[in-house]
N, CA, C and O atoms as a MOPAC input file, in Angstrom:
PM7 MOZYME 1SCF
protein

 N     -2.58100 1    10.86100 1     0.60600 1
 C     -2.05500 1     9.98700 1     1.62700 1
 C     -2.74900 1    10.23300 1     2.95500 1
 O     -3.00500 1     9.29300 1     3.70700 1
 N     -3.01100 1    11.30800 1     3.20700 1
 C     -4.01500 1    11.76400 1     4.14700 1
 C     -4.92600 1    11.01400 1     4.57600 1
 O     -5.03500 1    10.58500 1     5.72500 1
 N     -5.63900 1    10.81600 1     3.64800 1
 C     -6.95100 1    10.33000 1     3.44100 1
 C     -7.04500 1     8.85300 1     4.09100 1
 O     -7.93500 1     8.40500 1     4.81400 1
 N     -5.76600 1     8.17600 1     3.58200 1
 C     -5.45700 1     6.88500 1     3.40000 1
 C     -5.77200 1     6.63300 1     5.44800 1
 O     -5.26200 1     7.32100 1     6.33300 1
 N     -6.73000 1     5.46300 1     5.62800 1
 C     -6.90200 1     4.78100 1     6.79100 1
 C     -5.51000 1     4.55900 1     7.66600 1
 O     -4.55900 1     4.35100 1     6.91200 1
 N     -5.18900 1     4.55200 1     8.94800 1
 C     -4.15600 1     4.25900 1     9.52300 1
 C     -3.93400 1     2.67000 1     9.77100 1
 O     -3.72500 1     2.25100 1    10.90900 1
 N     -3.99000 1     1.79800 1     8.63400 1
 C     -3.74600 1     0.37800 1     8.85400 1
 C     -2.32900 1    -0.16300 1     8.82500 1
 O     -1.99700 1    -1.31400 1     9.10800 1
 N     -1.36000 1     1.06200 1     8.35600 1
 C      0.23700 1     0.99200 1     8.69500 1
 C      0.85800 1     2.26000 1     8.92100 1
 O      0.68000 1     3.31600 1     8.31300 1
 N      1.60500 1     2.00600 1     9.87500 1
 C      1.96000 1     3.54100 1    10.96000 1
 C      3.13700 1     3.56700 1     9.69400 1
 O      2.15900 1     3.78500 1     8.98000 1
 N      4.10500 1     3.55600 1     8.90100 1
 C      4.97300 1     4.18800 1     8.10900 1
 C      4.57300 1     4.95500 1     7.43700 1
 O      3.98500 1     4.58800 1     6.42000 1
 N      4.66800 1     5.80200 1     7.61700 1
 C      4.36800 1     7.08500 1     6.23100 1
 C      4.93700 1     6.74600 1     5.17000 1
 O      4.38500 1     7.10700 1     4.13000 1
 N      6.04000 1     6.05800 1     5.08100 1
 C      7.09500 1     5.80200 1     3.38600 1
 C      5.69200 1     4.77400 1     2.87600 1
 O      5.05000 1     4.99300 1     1.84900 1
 N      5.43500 1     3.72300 1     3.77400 1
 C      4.68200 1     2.60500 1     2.84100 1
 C      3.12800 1     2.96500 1     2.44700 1
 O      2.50900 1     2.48200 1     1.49900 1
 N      2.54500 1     4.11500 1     3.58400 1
 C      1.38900 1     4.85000 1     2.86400 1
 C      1.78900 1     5.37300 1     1.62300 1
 O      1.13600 1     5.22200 1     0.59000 1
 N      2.78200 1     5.94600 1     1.69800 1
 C      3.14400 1     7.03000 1     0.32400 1
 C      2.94800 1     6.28300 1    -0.86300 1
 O      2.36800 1     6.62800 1    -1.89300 1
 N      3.63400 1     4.96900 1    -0.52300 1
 C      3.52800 1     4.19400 1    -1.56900 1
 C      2.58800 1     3.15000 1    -2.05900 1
 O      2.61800 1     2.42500 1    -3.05400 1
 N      1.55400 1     3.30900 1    -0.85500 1
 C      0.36900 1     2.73200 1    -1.49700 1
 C     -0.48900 1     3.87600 1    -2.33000 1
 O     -1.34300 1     3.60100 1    -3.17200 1
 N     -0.13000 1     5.11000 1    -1.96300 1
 C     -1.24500 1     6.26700 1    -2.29800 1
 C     -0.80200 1     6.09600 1    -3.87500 1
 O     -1.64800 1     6.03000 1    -4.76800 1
 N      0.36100 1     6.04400 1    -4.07800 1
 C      0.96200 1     6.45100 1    -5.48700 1
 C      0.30300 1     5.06000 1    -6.31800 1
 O     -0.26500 1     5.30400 1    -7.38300 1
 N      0.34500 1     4.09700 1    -6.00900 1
 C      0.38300 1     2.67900 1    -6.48500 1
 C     -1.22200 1     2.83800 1    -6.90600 1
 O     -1.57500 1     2.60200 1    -8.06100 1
 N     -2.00000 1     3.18400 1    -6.05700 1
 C     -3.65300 1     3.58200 1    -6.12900 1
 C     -3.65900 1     4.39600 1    -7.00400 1
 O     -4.37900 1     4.07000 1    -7.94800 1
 N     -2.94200 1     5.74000 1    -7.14500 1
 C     -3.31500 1     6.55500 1    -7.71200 1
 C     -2.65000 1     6.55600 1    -9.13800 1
 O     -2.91400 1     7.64500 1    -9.64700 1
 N     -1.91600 1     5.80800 1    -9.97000 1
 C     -1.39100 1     5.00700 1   -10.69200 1
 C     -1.62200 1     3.51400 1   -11.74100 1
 O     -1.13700 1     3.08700 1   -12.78900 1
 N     -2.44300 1     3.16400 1   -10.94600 1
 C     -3.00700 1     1.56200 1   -11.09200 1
 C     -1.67100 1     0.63600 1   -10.89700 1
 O     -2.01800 1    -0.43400 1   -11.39700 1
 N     -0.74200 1     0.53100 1   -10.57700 1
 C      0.19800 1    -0.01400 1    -9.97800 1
 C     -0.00500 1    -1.02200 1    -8.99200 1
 O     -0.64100 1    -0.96400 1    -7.94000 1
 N      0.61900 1    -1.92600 1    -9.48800 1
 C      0.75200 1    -3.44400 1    -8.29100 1
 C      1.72700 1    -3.35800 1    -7.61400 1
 O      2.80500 1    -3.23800 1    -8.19600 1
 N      1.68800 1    -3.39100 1    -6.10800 1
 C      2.90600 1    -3.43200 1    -5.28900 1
 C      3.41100 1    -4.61800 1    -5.52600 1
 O      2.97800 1    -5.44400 1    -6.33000 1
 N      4.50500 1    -4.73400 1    -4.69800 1
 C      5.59100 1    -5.81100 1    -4.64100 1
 C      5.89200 1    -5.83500 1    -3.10300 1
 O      6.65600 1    -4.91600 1    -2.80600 1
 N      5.49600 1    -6.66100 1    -1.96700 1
 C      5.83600 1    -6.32300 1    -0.92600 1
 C      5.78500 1    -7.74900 1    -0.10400 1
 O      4.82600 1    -8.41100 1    -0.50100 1
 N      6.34100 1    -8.23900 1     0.65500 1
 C      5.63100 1    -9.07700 1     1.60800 1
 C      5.09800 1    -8.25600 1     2.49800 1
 O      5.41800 1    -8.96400 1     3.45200 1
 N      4.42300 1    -7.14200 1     3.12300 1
 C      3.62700 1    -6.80600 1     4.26400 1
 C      2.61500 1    -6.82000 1     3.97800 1
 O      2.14400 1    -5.72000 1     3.69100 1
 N      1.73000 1    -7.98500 1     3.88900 1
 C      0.62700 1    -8.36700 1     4.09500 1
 C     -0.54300 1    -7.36100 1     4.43200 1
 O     -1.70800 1    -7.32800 1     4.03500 1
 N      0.16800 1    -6.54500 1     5.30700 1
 C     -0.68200 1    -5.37700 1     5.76900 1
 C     -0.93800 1    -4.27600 1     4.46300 1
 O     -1.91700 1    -3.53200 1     4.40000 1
 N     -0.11400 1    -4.32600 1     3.69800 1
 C     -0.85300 1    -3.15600 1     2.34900 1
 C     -1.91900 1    -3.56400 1     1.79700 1
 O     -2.74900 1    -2.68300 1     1.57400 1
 N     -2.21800 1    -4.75500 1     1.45600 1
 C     -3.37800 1    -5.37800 1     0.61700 1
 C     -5.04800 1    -4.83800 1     1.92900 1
 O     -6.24000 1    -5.11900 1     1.80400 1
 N     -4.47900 1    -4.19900 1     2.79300 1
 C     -5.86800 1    -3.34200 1     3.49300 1
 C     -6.35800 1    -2.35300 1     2.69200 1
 O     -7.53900 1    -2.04400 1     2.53600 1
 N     -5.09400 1    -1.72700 1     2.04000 1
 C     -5.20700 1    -0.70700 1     1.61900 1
 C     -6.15600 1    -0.33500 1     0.09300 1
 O     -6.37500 1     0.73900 1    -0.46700 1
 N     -6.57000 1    -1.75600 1    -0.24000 1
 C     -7.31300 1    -1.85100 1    -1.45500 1
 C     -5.95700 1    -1.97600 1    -2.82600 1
 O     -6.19500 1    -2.23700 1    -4.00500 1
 N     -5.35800 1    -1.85800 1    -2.56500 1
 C     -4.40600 1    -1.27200 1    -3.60800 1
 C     -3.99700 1    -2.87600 1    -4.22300 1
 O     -4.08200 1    -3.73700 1    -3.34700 1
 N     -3.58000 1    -3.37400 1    -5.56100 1
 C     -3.27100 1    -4.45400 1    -5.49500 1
 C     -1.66500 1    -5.13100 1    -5.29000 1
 O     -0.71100 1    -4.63200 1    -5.88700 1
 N     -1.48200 1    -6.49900 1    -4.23500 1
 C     -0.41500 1    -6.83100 1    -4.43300 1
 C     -0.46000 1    -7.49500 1    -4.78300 1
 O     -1.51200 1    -8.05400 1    -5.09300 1
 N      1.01200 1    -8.03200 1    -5.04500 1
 C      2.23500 1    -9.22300 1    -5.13800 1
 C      2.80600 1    -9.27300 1    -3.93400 1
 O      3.47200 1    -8.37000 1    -3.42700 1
 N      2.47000 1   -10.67300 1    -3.30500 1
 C      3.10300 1   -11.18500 1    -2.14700 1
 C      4.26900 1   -11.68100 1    -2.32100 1
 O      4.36900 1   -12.32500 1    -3.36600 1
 N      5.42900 1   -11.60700 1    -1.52400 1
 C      6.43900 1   -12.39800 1    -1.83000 1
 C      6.64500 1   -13.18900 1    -0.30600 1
 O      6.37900 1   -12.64000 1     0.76400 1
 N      7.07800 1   -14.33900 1    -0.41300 1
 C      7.25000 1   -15.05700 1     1.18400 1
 C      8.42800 1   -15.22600 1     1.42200 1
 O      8.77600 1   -15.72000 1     2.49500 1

């Protein structure tokens, strides 16, 4: 999570991109802002 770029100040939603990456896991999120993270989402509106 460290590692992970500061493109969202929450530590809970880094955590959970790190895991989702490190996993192969698709989020589920509307914050638009995770899909920086490389990681893949599901947008919801």
């Amino acid at each position: 999570m460290a590692a992970l770029p500061p493109y969202h100040a929450d530590p809970f939603d880094r955590m959970i991109v790190a895991q989702a990456r490190s996993e192969a896991l698709v989020l589920v999120s509307a914050d638009r802002r995770l899909s920086s993270y490389g990681a893949e989402l599901l947008g919801l509106t």
